[in-house]
N, C-alpha and C positions, 0 to 999 in steps of 0.2 A: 714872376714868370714873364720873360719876354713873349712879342706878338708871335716871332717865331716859333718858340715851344707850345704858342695855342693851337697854333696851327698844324701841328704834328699828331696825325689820327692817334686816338687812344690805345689801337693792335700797335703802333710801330713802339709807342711810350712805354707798352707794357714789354714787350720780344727786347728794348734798350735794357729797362728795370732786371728784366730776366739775367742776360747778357751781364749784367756789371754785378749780378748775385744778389740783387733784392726781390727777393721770392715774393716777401711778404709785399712789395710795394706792386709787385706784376700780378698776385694772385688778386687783390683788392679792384685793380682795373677788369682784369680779366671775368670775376666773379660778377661786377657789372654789367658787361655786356650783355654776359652768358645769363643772366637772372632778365632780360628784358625781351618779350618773345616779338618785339616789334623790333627787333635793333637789326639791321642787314648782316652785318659779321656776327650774330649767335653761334652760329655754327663754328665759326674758327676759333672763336673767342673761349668756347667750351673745350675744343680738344688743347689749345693751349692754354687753360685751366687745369685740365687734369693733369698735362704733361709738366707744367709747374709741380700744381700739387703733386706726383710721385715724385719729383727731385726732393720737395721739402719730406716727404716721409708719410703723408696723410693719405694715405693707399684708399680707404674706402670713399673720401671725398673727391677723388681723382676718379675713380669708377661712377661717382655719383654724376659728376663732371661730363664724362667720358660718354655716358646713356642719355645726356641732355641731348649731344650735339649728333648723336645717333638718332633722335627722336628726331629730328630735323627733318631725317630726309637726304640731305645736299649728299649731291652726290660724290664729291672730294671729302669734306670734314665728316661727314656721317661713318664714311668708309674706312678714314683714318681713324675713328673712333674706335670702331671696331675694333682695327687693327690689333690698336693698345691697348684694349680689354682681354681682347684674345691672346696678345705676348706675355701679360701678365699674369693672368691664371695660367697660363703653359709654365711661368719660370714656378711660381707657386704649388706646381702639380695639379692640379683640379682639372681635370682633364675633361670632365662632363661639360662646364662653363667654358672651356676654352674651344670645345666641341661646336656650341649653340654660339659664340662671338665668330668662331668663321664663319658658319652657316649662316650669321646673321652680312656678314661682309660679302657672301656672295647673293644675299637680298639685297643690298642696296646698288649690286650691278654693276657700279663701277670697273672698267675695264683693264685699268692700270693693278687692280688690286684681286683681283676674282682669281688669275694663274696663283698667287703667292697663297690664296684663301686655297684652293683646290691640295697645295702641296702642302699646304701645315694641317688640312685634314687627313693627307694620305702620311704624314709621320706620326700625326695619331692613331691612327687605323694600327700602324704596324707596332707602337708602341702597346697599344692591346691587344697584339695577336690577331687582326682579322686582315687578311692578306687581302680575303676580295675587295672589302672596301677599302684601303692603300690600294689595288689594282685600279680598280674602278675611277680614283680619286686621282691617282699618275697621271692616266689615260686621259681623264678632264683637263689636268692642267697642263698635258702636250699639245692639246686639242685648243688653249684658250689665248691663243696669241702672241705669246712672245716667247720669243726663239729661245732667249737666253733660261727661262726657267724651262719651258719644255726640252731643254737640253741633260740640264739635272732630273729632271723628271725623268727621262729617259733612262738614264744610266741607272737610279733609284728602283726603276720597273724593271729596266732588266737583271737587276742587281734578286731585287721578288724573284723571279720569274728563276733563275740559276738556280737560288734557295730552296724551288719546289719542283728542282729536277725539268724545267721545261726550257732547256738551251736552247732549241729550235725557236722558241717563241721571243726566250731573251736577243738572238741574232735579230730577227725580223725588227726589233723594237729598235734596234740600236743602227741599222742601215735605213730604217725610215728618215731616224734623227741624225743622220750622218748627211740626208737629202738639204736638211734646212738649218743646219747647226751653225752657228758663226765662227770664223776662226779659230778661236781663246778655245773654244771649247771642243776642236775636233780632235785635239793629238789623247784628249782624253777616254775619246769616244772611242777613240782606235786603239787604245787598250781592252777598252772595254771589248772591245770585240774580239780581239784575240786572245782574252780569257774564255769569253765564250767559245770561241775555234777549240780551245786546249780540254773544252767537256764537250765537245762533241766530239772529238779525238777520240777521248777516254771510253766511251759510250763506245763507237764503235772499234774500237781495240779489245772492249767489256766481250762485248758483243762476237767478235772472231774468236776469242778466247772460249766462250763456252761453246759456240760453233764445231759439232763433230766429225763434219766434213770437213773442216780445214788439215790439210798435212803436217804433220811436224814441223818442219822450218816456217810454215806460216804463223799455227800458234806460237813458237818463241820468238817470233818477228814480235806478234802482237802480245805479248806477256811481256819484253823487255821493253818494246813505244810502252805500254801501260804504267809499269815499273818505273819509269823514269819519267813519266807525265806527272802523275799523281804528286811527287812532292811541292811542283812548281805549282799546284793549286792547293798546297798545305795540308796533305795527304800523304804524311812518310810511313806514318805505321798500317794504311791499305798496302801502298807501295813496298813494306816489308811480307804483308800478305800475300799479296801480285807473284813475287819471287818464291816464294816459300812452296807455292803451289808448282809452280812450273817447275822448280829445284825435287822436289817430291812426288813427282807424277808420275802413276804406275809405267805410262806408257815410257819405256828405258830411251826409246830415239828422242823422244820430245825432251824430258828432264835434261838427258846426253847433252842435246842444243840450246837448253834452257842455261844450262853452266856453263857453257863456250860464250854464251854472252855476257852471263852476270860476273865472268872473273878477266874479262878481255882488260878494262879498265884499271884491272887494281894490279 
C-alpha cells in the first residue's frame, strides 16, 4: 500500500470498494467504524453499512446497521437511517414498522427529511383507509417547508378531499398551493383545479336539477351541462342516468326540451 492510499480516510476506501463491487471489502471497513462508539463517522459509517448490506442481500443485518446509526442521534445519518428502514418495510408491506420508522424520522427533526416523513405517513394512512390521518399528514407536509413536496402534497389532499365529496375544500387546498408552487409543478396544479371546477359544475347543475322552481328550459339547460359533464370525470353510466331522467319526465315541456338537446348532436 502506497503513502498515498494510507492517507485516503477509511469512508472514502470503503464508498471506492463499494463502487468497483466489493461488498464484502466495504462491508468489513464499514462494520469497523460503525462497531466503535468513539469513531467521529459512526453515524455515516452505519447507514453506509446497512446500504451495503441490502445490496449484498443480508436485509436484517442492514436493519441492524441502519438502528445503530439511528441510535446516534446525528442529525443527517440518524435521519437517513430512518429513511431506509422505513422504505424497506413499506417495499416489504409491514406497514406497522414502516409506520414507527417515519415517526421515528420525524424525531430526529431533521428538516430536509420531516416534509418526505409527513407524506409517506399520509400514503400510509390512506393505504389503510383512514383519510383523517392522510388529511391531517398532507396538511403537515404542506406546512413543513419545501415547496416542491407541499406541491404533491397538495394535489394528494385535494385528490382526499374530491373522494369524500368536499370540492369546495379540494379548490381552496389547491389555490393556496398555486400561491407558493414552483414552475414544474403549476400546469399540474391547473388541472387539478379545473377538475375540481368540473364537480363543482356537477354539484350545482345536481342541484338546479332537482330545484322545483327552475323552468323547463332551465332544468334541461342544467340536465344536458350535467349529462355531458359527468363522462369527462368518468361518470358515463350517471351521465346515461342524467339523460334518462330528463328524456322520461312527467313534466311533457321539460322531457319536450330534454330531447331537443340530447339529439341536436347526433
Amino acid at each position: 500500500m502506497t503513502s498515498s492510499e494510507l492517507q485516503i480516510p477509511p469512508l472514502d476506501t470503503a464508498r471506492r470498494l463499494a463502487e468497483r463491487g466489493d461488498l464484502d471489502g466495504a462491508a468489513a471497513i464499514l462494520g469497523e467504524l460503525a462497531a466503535d462508539p468513539a469513531d467521529p463517522d459512526r453515524a455515516q459509517a452505519a447507514v453506509g453499512l446497512a446500504v451495503v448490506l441490502d445490496e449484498r442481500g443480508d436485509v436484517e443485518a442492514a436493519r441492524a446497521a441502519a438502528r445503530t446509526a439511528l441510535a446516534t442521534g446525528h442529525p443527517e445519518y440518524a435521519a437517513q437511517a430512518a429513511c431506509h428502514l422505513a422504505q424497506g418495510f413499506e417495499r416489504e408491506g409491514r406497514a406497522d414498522q414502516a409506520r414507527a420508522a417515519w415517526q421515528a424520522v420525524l424525531g430526529v427533526g431533521t428538516a430536509a427529511y420531516v416534509p418526505l416523513a409527513h407524506l409517506a405517513l399520509a400514503r400510509l394512512a390512506m393505504a389503510a383507509d383512514d383519510p383523517e390521518q392522510a388529511n391531517g399528514e398532507l396538511r403537515a407536509a404542506m406546512a413543513a417547508g419545501d415547496d416542491r413536496v407541499a406541491a404533491h402534497a397538495a394535489q394528494q389532499l385535494a385528490d382526499l378531499l374530491l373522494e369524500h365529496g368536499q370540492a369546495g375544500a379540494a379548490a381552496e387546498v389547491i389555490m393556496d398551493a398555486l400561491e407558493f408552487a414552483e414552475a414544474q409543478d403549476v400546469p399540474g396544479l391547473r388541472v387539478q383545479l379545473g377538475i375540481v371546477h368540473l364537480e363543482l359544475a356537477c354539484a350545482e347543475f345536481a342541484e338546479t336539477v332537482e330545484d322545483v322552481a327552475a323552468d323547463p328550459q332551465t332544468s334541461a339547460l342544467a340536465i344536458e351541462l350535467l349529462a355531458r359533464t359527468l363522462p369527462l370525470r368518468g361518470r358515463p353510466e350517471d351521465a346515461d342516468q342524467v339523460w334518462s331522467y330528463g328524456l322520461n319526465h312527467e313534466d311533457t315541456a321539460l322531457s319536450a326540451e330534454v330531447r331537443l338537446r340530447y339529439h341536436r348532436d347526433a
